[in-house]
C-alpha positions in Angstrom: 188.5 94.5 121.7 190.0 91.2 121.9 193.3 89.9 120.6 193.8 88.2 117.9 195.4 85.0 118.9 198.7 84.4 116.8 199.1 81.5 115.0 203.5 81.4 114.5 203.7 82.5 118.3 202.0 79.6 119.7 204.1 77.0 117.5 207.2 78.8 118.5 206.5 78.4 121.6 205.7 74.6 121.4 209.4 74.7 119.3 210.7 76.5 122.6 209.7 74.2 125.1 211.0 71.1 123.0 214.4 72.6 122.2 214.6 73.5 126.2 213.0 70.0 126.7 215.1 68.0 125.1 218.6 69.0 126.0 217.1 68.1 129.7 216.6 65.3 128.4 219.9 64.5 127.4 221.6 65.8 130.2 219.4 63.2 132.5 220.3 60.3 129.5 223.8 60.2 128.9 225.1 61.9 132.1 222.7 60.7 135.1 221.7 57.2 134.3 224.4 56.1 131.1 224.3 52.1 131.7 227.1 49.8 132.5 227.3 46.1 131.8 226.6 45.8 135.2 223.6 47.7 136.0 220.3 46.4 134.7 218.8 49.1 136.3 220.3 51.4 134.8 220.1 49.7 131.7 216.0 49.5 131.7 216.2 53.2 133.3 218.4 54.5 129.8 216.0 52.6 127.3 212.9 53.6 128.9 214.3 57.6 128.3 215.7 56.6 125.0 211.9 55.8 124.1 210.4 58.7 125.4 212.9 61.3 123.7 211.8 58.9 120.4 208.2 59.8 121.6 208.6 63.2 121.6 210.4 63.4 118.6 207.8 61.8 117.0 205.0 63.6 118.6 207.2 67.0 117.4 207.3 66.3 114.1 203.7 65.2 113.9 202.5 67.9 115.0 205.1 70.2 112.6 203.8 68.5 109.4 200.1 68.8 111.0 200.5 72.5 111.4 201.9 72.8 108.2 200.1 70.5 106.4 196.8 72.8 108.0 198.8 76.2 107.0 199.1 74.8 103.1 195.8 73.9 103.0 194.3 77.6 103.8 196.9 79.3 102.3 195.8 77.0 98.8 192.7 78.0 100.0 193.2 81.6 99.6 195.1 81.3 96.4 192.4 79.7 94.9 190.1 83.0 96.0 192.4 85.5 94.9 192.3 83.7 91.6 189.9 85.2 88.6 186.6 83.2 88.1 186.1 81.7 84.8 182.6 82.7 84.3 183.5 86.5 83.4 183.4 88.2 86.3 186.6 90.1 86.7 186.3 90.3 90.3 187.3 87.4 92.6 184.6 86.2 95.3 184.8 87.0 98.8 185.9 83.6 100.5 184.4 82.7 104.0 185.7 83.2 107.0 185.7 81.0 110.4 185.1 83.5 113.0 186.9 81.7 115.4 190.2 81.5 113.8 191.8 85.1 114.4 195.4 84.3 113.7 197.4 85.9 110.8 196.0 83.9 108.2 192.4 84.7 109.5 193.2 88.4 109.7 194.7 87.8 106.0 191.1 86.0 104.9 189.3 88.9 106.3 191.3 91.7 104.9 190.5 90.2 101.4 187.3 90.2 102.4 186.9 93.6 102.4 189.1 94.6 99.7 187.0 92.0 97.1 184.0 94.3 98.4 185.6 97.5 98.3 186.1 96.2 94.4 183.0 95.6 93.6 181.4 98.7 95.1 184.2 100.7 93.4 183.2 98.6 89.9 179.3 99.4 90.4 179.8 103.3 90.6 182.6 102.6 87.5 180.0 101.0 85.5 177.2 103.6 86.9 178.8 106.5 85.6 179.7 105.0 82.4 176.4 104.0 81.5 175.2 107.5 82.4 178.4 109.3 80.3 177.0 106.9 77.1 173.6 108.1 77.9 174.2 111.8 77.9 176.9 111.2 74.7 173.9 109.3 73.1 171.9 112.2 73.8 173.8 114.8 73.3 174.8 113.6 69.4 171.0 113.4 68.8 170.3 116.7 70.3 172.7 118.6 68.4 172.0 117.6 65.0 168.4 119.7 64.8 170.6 122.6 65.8 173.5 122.0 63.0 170.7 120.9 60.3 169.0 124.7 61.1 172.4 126.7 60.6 173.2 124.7 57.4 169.5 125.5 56.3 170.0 129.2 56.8 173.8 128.6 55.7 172.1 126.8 52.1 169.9 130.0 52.0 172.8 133.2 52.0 174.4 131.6 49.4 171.9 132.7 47.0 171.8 136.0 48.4 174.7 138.3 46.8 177.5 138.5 48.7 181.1 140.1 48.6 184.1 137.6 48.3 184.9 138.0 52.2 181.1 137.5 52.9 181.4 134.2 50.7 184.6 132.9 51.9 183.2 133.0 55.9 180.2 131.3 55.0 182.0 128.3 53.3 184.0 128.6 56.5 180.8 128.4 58.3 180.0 125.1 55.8 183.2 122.8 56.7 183.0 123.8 60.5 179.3 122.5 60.1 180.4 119.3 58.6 183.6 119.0 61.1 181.5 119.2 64.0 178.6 116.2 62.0 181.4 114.0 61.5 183.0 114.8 65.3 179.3 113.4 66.6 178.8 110.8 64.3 182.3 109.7 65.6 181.5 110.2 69.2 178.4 108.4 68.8 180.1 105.6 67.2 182.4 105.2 70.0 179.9 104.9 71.8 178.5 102.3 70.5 181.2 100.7 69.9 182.8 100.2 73.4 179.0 99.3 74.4 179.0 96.4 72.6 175.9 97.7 70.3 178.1 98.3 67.1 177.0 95.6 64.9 180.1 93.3 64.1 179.5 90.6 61.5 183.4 89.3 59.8 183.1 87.6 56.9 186.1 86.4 54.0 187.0 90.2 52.7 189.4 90.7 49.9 191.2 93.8 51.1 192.8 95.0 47.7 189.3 95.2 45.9 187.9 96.9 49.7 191.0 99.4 50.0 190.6 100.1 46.1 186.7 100.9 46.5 187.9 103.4 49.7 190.1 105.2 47.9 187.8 105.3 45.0 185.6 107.5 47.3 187.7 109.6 48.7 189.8 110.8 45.4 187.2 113.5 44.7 188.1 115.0 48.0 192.0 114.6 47.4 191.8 115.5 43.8 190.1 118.9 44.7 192.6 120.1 47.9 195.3 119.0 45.2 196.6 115.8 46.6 198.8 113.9 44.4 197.7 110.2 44.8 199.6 106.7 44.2 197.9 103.5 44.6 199.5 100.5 44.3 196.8 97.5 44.4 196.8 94.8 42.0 194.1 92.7 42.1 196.4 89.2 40.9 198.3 90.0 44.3 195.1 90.0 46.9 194.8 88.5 50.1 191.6 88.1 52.2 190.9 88.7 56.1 188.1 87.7 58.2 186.6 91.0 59.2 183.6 93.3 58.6 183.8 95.1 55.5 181.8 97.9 56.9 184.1 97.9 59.6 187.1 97.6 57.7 185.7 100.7 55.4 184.9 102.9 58.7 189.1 102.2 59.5 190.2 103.4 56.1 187.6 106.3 56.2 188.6 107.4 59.1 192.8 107.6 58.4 192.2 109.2 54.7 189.7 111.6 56.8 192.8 112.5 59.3 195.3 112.6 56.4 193.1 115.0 54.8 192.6 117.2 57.9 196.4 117.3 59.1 198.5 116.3 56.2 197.5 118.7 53.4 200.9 120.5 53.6 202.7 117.6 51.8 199.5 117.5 49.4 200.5 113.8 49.2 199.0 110.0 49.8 200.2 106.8 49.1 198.4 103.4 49.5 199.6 100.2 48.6 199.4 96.8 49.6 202.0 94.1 50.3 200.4 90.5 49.7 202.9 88.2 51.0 203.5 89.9 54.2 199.2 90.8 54.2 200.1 94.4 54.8 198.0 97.5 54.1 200.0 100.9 53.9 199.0 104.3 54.1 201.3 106.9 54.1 201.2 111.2 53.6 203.4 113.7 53.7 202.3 115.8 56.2 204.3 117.9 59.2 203.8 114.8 61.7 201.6 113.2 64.2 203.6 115.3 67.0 203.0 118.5 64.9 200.3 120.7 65.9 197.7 121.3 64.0 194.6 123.7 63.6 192.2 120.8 63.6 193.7 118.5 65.9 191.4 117.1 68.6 190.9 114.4 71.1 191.9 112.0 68.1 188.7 110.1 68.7 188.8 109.1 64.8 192.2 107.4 65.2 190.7 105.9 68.6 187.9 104.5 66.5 189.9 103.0 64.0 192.3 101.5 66.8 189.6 100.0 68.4 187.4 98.4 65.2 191.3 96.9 64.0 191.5 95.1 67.6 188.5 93.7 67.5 189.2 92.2 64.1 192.6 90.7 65.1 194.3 93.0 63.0 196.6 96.3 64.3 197.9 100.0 62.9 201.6 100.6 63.4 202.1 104.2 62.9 205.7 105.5 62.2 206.0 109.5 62.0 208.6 112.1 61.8 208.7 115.3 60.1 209.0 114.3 56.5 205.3 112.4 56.9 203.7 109.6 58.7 203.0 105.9 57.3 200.4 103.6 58.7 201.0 99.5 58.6 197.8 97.3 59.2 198.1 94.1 59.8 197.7 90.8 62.2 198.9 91.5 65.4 200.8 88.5 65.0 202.6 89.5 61.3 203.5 93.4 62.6 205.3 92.4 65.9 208.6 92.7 63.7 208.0 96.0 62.9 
């Protein structure tokens, strides 16, 4: 294999011979043929070296500012290939290469080279296998329901067979895991979705209070019968509005009442209020704690949901937990940095 020429040892060499060069030079100037008035000879003989150490000074430091006028130029070059495209590709492109230039900047060139291809092939299997995980998720949340729809059949059917209290206490067991596991697919699938770009988004002028008041609206069945005590706090003369998708919005509350109802029925306790001036939404419980375990405590792909739908509407959850409870804070990005 031949060796890559180097590009800094051949100008340090040049440097080399004119620092060796021109001392010579000097030596011969001021020591051999230093004029007198006397000596025209002499005196044509010192100006005729004075000009050519001004001629190699000059032909030094053009060819200095050459080589690094050259050496700006590809490294620029390269700067401008490392840099991002603008037309959405995440990947930078691979730049071309002058085979015959095999110096350090060339090896450089070629290096990125590879490691822009390395990239990409590494990007193709990423988005390979994600498309196939989103399949099989897809699939598998379609799959399941004729199985859960069969058990809750047979499930419908015992409870009008006679049964002893034990006998009727597993099979409403049996009824919530049912609906657990529904709303863990429906959730799955919608994540899905969702990070595929296929969840419909359409943000339109939403007034929040009479949204969160409709939410809760649905859900205080649900709290009234596990005994939740329930403050609301939305007045409709203090209402602010948001650009984003009421459906979406909806799914974001659903979701947190669902998790406060699953982990926080301990402190038998929600709160929701709103906060107009500020445009904050609060929902708070008085459950054990997000670091708490609990029995039905999961990959927290509800909360992941939720997360992502907020971001996409330019809004955010700040979630503040300790053992006396946990409050969630939506709002701009912008208006909860403070937080």
């Amino acid at each position: 294999m031949r060796r890559a020429g180097s590009l800094f040892r051949r100008y340090l060499l040049f440097h080399f011979l004119i620092l060796i060069t021109l001392p010579l030079l000097a030596i011969l100037l001021f020591l051999g043929v230093f004029p007198s008035a006397g000596e025209p000879d002499a005196l044509y003989e010192f100006r005729s070296m004075t000009v050519l150490v001004g001629l190699i000074l000059t032909v030094f430091f053009s060819i200095s500012w050459q080589f690094f006028y050259r050496l700006r130029q590809r490294l620029i070059r390269l700067q401008e290939a490392m840099a991002v495209p603008s037309d959405g590709n995440p990947l930078p492109r691979p730049m071309s290469v002058r085979t015959a230039r095999e110096d350090e900047i060339g090896q450089l060139e070629a290096s990125f080279n590879r490691m822009v291809l390395q990239l990409e092939d590494s990007r193709r299997r990423e988005l390979e296998e994600e498309a196939l995980r989103r399949r099989l998720i897809a699939n598998l949340s379609h799959d399941l329901r004729t199985p859960l729809t069969v058990i809750r059949g047979h499930a419908s059917r015992l409870r009008k067979e006679t049964l002893s209290p034990q006998g009727r206490e597993s099979l409403e067991s049996v009824d919530r895991t049912i609906t657990h596991v529904g709303e863990l697919m429906d959730d799955l699938l919608a994540y899905t979705l969702l990070t595929s770009g296929k969840y419909p988004y359409r943000p339109v002028p939403t007034d929040i209070v009479r949204l969160a008041r409709a939410a809760i609206a649905s859900w205080y069945p649900a709290f009234e019968q596990s005994g939740f005590r329930i403050e609301v706090d939305l007045h409709e003369w203090a209402t602010f509005t948001w650009d984003v998708d009421p459906q979406w919005m909806t799914r974001v509350l659903d979701n947190l009442f669902q998790n406060v109802l699953r982990h926080a029925e301990t402190g038998r306790y929600i709160g929701i209020a709103v906060n107009a001036e500020l445009e904050r939404l609060t929902i708070e419980d008085r459950g054990p704690g997000m670091d708490e375990p609990s029995a039905d405590r999961g990959a927290g792909i509800g909360l992941a949901i939720a997360t992502y739908m907020l971001k996409e509407m330019k809004l955010q959850a700040h979630f503040a937990s300790d053992e006396n409870g946990t409050r969630v804070t939506i709002g701009p990005i912008e208006k909860l940095n403070g937080i």
